[in-house]
KEBADREN-162389 format. One record per residue (C-alpha): x, y, z; residue in one letter. Coordinates in steps of 0.1 Angstrom, whole numbers, padded with zeros to 4 digits, always signed. Layout:
<recs>
XYZA...
</recs>
This chain:
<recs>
+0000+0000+0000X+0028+0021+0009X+0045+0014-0023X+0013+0025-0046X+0013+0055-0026X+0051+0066-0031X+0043+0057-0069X+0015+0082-0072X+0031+0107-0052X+0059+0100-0075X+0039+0102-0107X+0022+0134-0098X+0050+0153-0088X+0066+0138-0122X+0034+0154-0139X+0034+0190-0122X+0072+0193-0134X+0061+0186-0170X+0036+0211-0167X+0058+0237-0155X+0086+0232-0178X+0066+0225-0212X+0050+0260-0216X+0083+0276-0207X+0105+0253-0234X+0077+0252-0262X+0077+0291-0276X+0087+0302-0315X+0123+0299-0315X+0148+0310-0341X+0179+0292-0354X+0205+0300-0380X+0218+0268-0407X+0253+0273-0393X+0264+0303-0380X+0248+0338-0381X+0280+0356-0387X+0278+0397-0383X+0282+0413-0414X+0270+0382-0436X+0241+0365-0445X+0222+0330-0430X+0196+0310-0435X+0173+0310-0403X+0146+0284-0390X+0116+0296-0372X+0108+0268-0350X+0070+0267-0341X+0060+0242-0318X+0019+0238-0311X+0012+0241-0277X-0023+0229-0272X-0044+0198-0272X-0073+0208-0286X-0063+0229-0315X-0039+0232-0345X-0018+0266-0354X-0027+0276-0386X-0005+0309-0387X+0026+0323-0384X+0036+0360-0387X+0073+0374-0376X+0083+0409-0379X+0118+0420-0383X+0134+0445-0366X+0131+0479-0377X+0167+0493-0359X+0185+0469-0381X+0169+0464-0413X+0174+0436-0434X+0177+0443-0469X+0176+0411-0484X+0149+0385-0468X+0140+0352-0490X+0115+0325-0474X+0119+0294-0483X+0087+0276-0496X+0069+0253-0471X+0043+0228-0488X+0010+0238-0476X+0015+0270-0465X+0010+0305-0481X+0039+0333-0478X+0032+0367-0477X+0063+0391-0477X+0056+0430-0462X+0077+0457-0470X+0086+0492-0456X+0101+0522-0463X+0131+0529-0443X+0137+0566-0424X+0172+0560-0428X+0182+0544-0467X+0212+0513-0460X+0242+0507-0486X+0242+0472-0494X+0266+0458-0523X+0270+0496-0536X+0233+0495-0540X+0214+0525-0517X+0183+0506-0501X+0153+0524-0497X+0132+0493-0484X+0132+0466-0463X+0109+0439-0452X+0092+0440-0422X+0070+0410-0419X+0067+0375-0435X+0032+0358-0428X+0025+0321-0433X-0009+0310-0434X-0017+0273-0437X-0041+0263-0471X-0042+0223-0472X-0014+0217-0437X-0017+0225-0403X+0006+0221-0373X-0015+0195-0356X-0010+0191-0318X+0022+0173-0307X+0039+0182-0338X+0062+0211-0347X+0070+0231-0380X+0098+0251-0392X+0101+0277-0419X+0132+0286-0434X+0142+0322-0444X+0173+0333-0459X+0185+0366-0446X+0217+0391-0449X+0238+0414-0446X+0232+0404-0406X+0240+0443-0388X+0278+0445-0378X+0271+0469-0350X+0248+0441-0328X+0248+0408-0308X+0217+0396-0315X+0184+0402-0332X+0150+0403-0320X+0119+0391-0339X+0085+0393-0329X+0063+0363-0336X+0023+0360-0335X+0011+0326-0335X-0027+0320-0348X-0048+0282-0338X-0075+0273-0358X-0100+0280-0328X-0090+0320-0328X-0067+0319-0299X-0036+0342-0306X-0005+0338-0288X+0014+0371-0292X+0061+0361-0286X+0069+0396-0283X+0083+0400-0249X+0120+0409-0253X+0143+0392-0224X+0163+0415-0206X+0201+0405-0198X+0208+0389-0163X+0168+0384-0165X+0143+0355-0161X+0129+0341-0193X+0095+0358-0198X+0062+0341-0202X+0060+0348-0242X+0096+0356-0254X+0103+0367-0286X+0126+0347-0310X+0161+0361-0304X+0192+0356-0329X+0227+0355-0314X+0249+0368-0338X+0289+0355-0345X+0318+0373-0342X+0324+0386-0383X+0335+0354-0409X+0360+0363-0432X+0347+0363-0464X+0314+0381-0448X+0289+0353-0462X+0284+0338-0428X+0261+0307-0435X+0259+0321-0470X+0225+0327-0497X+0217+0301-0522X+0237+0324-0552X+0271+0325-0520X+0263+0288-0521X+0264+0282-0563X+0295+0307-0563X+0309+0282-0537X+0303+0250-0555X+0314+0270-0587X+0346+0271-0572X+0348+0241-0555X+0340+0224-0591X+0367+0244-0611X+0393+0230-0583X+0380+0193-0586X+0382+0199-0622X+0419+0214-0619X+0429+0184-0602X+0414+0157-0620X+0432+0174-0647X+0467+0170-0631X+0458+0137-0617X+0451+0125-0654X+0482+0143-0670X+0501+0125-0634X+0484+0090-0647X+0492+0099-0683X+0526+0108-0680X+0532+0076-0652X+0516+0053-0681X+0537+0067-0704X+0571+0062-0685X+0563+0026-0677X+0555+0014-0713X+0585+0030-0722X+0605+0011-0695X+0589-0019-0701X+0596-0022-0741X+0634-0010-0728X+0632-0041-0711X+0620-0063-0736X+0645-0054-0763X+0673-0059-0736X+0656-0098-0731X+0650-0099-0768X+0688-0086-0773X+0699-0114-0745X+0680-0139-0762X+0695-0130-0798X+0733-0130-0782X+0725-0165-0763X+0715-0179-0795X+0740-0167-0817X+0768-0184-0793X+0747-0217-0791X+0748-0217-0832X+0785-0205-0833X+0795-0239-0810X+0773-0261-0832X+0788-0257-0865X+0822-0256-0849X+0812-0292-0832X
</recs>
């Protein structure tokens, strides 16, 4: 009896612990591919994890900050969903690539047609973003999640440094220290400029290593019919004695 007791005491103390530590864990999150290098660009998953029982998110909108505009912002496509970019006009115009931007995008919506994020299950939507802001540590992006039974749940509290996490923190992006060649995790054109690259070298050296083969084949059948003639030449000598000692027999 004792036993069944300790069990259940067990269990429900179990329980409360999930309870309090689910809501707090199971927010919109954001995470780069790689790194988020300052300075460069990154492809960046919003996580979005459905939080009830009885209902299924069916919408997604994040803003981007407006102190450190973005000026180039691709989402990836996510079957099911519908994406809707917003732009704004900036106060202040940003140089990117010798190019004066006048614009930047401030939200990207996606709104389920034929999917859903059913509960238990997550989803994440990629977006490719750059040049990340030099001058910052990390960026903050305000997320609105929509379930299909009109609840909203509104991830805009900003966490505060040295701070406990707040009920509905926003997504937050640490950035890196700078990358070298300022591409950080890179676009999809960084990406076919890198395997542009990397092809031209495999190329180079499949060259040399056929010209290293070639050449390689070409000294051994040379050494080789050296070595015949000097058997062949052996052979003619060995035979010429051989004849020479019968005719004198």
């Amino acid at each position: 009896m004792k036993l069944s007791r300790i069990a259940l005491a067990g269990g429900v103390a179990a329980s409360t612990v999930l309870l309090i530590a689910g809501p707090a864990a199971a927010h919109v999150s954001v995470q780069p591919v790689g790194e988020a290098a300052k300075g460069g660009y990154a492809t960046l998953n919003f996580k979005v994890p459905n939080e009830r029982d009885q209902a299924s998110t069916v919408k997604l909108e994040v803003n981007f900050p407006a102190d450190h505009p973005l000026s180039s912002v691709t989402p990836q496509a996510v079957p099911g969903w519908d994406i809707k970019v917003d732009k704004s006009k900036l106060d202040k115009p940003i140089e990117s690539h010798g190019r004066k931007i006048t614009e930047a995008v401030s939200k990207v919506t996606w709104t389920a047609d034929d999917s859903e994020i059913a509960p238990g299950f997550f989803q994440q939507f990629p977006v490719s973003v750059g040049a990340l802001p030099e001058d910052a540590d990390q960026l903050v992006f305000k997320a609105i999640q929509t379930y299909d039974n009109k609840e909203v749940v509104r991830w805009i509290e900003e966490p505060t440094e040295g701070g406990e996490e707040p009920d509905s923190p926003a997504p937050v992006l640490k950035l890196t220290a700078a990358a070298d060649d300022h591409h950080g995790g890179g676009t999809a054109d960084d990406a076919k400029k890198g395997d542009g690259h990397k092809a031209a070298d495999t190329a180079a050296s499949t060259k040399e290593t056929h010209a290293a083969a070639s050449s390689s084949s070409s000294d051994t059948t040379a050494r080789t019919l050296g070595i015949i003639g000097i058997v062949i030449g052996v052979v003619g000598v060995a035979f010429g004695v051989l004849a020479g000692r019968r005719r004198s027999a």
